[in-house]
C-alpha positions as CSV (number, residue, x, y, z in Angstrom):
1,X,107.4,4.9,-34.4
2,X,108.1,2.1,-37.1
3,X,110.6,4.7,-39.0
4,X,112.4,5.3,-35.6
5,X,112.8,1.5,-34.4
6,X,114.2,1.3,-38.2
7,X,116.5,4.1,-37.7
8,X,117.7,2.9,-34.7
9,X,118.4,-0.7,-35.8
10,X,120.7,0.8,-38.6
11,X,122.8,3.0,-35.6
12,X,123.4,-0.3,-33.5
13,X,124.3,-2.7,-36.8
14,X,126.7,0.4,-37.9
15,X,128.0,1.0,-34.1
16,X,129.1,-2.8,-34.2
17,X,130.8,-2.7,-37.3
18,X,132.9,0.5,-35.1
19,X,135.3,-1.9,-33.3
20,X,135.6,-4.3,-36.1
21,X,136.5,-1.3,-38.4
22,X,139.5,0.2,-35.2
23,X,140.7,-4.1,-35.1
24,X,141.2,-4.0,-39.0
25,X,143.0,-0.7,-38.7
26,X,145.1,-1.8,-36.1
27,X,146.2,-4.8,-37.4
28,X,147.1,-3.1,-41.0
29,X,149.3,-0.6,-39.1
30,X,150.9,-3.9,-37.1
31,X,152.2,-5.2,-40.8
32,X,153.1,-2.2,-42.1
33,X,155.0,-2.2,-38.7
34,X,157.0,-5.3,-38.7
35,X,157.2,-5.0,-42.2
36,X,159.2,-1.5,-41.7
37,X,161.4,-2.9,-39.1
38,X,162.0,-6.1,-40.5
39,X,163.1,-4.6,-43.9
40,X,165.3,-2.1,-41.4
41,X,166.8,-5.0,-39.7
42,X,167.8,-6.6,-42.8
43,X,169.7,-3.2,-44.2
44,X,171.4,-2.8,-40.8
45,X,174.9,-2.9,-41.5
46,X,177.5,-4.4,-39.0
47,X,181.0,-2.9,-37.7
48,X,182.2,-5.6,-40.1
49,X,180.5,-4.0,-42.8
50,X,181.6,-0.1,-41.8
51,X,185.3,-1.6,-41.7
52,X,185.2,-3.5,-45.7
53,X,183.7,0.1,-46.9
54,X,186.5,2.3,-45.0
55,X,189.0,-0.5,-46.5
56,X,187.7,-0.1,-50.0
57,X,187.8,4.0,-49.8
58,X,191.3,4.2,-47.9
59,X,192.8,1.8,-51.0
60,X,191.5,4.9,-53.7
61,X,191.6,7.5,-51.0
62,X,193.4,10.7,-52.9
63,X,194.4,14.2,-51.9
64,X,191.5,16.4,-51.6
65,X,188.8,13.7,-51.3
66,X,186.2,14.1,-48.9
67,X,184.3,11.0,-47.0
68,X,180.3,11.6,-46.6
69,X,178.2,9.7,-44.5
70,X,174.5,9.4,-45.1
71,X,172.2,9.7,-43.2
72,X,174.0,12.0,-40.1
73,X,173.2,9.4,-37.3
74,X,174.9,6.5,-38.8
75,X,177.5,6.8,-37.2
76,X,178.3,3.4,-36.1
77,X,181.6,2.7,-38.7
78,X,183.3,6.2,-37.2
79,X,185.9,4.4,-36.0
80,X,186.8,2.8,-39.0
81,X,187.4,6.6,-40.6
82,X,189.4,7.8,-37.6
83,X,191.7,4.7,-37.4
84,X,192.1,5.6,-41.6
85,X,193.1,9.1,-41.3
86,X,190.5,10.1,-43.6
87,X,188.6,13.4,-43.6
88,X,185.0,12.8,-42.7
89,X,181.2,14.3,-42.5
90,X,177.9,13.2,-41.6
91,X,175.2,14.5,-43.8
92,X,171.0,13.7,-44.7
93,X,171.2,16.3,-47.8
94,X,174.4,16.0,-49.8
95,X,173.2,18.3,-52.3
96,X,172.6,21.6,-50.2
97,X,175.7,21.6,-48.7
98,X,179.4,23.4,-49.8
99,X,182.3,21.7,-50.6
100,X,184.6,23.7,-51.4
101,X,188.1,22.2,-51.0
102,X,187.3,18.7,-52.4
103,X,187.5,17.3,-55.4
104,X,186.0,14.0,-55.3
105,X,182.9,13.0,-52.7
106,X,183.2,9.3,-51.5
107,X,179.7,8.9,-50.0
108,X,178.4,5.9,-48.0
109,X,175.0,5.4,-48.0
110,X,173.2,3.5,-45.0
111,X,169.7,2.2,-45.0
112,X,169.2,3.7,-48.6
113,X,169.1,7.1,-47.1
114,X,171.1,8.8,-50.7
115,X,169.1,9.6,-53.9
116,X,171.8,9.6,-56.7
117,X,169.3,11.4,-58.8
118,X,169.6,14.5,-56.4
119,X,173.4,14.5,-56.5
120,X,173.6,14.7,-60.1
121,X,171.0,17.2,-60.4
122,X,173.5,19.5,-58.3
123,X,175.9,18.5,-60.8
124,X,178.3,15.8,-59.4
125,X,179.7,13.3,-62.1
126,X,179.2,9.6,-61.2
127,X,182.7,7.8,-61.4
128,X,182.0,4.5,-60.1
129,X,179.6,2.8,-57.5
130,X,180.6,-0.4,-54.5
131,X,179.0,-1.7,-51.8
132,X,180.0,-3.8,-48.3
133,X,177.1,-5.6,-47.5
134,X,174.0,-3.2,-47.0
135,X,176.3,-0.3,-47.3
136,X,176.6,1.7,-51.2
137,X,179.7,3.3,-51.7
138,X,179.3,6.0,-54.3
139,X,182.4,7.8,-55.9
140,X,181.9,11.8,-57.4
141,X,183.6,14.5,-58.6
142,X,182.9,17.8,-57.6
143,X,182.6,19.9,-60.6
144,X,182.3,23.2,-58.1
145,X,185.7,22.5,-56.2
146,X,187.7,25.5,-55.7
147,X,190.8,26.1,-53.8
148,X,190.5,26.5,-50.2
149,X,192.5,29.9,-50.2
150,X,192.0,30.2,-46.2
151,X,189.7,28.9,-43.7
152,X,188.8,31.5,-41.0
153,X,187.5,29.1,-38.3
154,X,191.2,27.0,-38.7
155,X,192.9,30.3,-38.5
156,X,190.7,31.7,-35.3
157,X,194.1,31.6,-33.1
158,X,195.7,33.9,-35.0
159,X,192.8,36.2,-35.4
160,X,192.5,40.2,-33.6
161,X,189.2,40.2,-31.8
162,X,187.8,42.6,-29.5
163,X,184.4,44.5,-28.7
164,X,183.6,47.8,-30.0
165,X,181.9,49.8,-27.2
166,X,180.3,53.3,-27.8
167,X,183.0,54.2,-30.0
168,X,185.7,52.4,-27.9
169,X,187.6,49.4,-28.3
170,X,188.1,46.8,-26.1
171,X,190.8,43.9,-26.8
172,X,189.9,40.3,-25.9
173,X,192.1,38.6,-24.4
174,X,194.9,36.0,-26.2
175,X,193.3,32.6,-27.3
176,X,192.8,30.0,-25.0
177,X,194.2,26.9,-26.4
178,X,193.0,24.8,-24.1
179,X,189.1,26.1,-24.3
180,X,189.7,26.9,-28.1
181,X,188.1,30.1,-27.5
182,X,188.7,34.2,-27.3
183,X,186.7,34.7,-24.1
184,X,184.9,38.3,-24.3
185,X,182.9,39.0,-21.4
186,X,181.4,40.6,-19.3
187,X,178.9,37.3,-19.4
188,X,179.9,33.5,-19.7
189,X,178.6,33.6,-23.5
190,X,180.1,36.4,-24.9
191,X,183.3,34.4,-26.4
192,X,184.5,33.5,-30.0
193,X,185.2,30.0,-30.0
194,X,185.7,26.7,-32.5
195,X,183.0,23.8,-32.0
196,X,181.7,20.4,-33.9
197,X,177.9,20.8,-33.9
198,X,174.9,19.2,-34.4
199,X,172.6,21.2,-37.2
200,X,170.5,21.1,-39.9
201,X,171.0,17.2,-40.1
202,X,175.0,17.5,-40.2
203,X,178.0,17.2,-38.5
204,X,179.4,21.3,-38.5
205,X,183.2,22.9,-37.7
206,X,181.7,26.4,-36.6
207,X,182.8,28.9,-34.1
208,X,180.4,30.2,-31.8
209,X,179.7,34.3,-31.5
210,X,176.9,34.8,-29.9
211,X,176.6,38.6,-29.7
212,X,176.6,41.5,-27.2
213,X,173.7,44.1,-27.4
214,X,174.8,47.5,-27.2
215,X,178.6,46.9,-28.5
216,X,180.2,45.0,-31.6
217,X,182.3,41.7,-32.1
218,X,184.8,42.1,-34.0
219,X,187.1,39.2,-35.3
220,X,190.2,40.5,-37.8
221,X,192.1,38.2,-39.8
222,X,195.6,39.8,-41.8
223,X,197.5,38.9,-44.8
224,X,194.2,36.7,-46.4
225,X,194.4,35.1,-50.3
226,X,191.2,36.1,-51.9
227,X,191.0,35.3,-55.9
228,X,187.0,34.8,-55.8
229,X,185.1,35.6,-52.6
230,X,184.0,34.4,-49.2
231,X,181.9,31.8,-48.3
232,X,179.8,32.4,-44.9
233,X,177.7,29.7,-43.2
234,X,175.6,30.3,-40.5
235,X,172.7,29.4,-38.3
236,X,170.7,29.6,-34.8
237,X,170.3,26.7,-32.4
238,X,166.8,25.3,-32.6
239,X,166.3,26.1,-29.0
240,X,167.3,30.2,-29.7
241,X,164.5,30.4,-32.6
242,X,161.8,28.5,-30.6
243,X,162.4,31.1,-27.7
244,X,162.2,34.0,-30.0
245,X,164.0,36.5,-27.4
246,X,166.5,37.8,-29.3
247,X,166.4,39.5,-32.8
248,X,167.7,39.1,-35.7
249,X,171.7,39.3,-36.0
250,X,173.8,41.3,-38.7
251,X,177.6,40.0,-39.9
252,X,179.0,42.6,-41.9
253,X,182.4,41.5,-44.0
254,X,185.0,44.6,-44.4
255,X,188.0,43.5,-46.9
256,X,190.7,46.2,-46.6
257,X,188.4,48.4,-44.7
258,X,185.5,48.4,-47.3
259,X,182.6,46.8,-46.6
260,X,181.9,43.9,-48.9
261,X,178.9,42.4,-47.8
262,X,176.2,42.4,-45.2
263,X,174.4,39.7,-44.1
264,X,171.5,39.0,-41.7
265,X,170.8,35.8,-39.6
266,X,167.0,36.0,-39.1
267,X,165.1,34.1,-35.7
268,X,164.5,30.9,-38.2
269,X,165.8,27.3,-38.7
270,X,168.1,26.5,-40.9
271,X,171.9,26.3,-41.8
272,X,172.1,29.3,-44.2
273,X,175.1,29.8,-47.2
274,X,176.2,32.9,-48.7
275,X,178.8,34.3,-51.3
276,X,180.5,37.7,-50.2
277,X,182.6,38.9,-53.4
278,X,184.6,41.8,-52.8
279,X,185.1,44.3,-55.5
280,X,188.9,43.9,-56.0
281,X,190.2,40.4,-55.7
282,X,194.1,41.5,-56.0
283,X,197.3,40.1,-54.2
284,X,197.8,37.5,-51.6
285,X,197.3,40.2,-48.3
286,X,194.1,41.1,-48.1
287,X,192.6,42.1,-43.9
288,X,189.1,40.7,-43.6
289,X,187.1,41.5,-40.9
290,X,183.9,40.1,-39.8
291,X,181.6,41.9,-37.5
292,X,178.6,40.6,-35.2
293,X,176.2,42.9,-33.9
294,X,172.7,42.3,-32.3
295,X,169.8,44.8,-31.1
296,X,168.9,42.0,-28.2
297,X,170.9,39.4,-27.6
298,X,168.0,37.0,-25.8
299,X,169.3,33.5,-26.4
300,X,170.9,34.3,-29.4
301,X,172.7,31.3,-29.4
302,X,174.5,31.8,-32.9
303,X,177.3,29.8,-35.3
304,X,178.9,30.7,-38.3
305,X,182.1,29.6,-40.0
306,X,183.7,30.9,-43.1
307,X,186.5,30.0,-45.9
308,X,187.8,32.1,-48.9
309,X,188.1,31.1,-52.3
């Protein structure tokens, strides 16, 4: 009986150490708290702040510079860029993404949000460094620029698309310039359109395609420069993979009639990059043909864009 009165004693001094032990937790996660948000408040820039940094770029703005914003929400200064004229993106992860086309990266960093050490890994040369209040303003050169031979989402007007039906075709109607899109049918969804999306933590020019089971989108583009290859970029909307209706969607690239590469867009996250490199890279005329095909189409809710090189 002595033992257990002993025992017990121990539980109710431990027990009333409990609450002391949830107070001393809850006021560490308090600091930590305000210390965050404090330290946030203090890097918050101010329109004022967006507008010096556009000011600064626009005065050593060049042909074929690029503006990157990181991270992808801070997009308070926008206006700033659009009253400048200068091409812009918003980004989280400058290093995974293409940018083909541009050969220097002006990249304005809020709340800290850019590592320089992953740039330069990826192989971007440093050329010099500002800042406008809590805003860094980081100057590169992209060693990887190539020559934006053709970009196939710019050129989606003048493309020849249609669906391929048990052996049949079926011509899409003209483009509609006013819905930026070559409607398909028979559904709402089945259209090849041009979009600015949200994905993968980045501002995206894309066209939608979201496919048709039982037939093939085809979209045709003539007289295309090639001298290296085609880039393709593609992805699923978040709420298509967490579905999981659909399966997995196939984009084959012909060049000339020959087909150059196949890809596959599996039911995952992610904004996905690939190289197509045709066999024969000769001449300025080249038809390049990329077609969409899907087993079931269940919210396949799908984006790609491409550019050659």
């Amino acid at each position: 009986m002595v033992e257990s009165a002993t025992v017990n004693k121990k539980k109710i001094k431990a027990a009333r150490f409990v609450p002391m032990l949830i107070f001393i937790f809850a006021l560490i996660v308090l600091l930590w708290s305000w210390s965050f948000y404090a330290g946030l408040y203090k890097n918050d820039p101010e329109d004022s702040d967006w507008s010096k940094a556009v000011d600064k770029i626009e005065a050593a703005f060049k042909d074929g510079d690029l503006v990157v914003v990181v991270p992808w929400w801070a997009d308070l200064g926008e206006k700033h860029l659009v009253e400048a004229d200068l091409p812009y993106r918003y980004l989280q992860k400058v290093e995974r993404e293409n940018f083909d086309g541009y050969k220097r990266l002006w990249i304005i960093s809020a709340f800290r949000r850019f590592d320089e050490s992953d740039a330069e890994e990826r192989g971007y040369k440093p050329v010099k460094q500002d800042a406008a209040g809590p805003l860094d303003i980081h100057l590169y050169e992209n060693p990887e620029w190539h020559k934006l031979a053709y970009d196939f989402r710019e050129k989606l007007p003048q493309a020849r698309v249609f669906m391929r039906v048990k052996g049949r075709d079926h011509p899409c109607p003209p483009y509609d310039a006013h819905k930026r899109m070559h409607w398909c049918g028979p559904r709402d969804w089945h259209w090849i359109g041009q979009m600015t999306i949200e994905r993968d933590m980045a501002t995206r020019d894309v066209m939608w395609a979201h496919p048709r089971a039982g037939a093939e989108f085809h979209i045709a583009y003539d007289n295309v420069p090639l001298t290296s290859g085609i880039i393709v970029q593609h992805g699923l909307t978040e709420y298509a993979v967490r579905t999981k209706d659909g399966s997995p969607i196939q984009i084959k690239v012909y060049v000339d009639g020959v087909l150059a590469g196949e890809l596959v867009q599996e039911n995952v996250n992610g904004w996905f990059i690939d190289e197509v490199k045709p066999k024969e890279l000769l001449g300025e005329k080249h038809e390049v043909e990329f077609v969409i095909t899907c087993e079931n189409e269940g919210r396949r809710h799908f984006h790609f864009t491409a550019h050659a090189i």
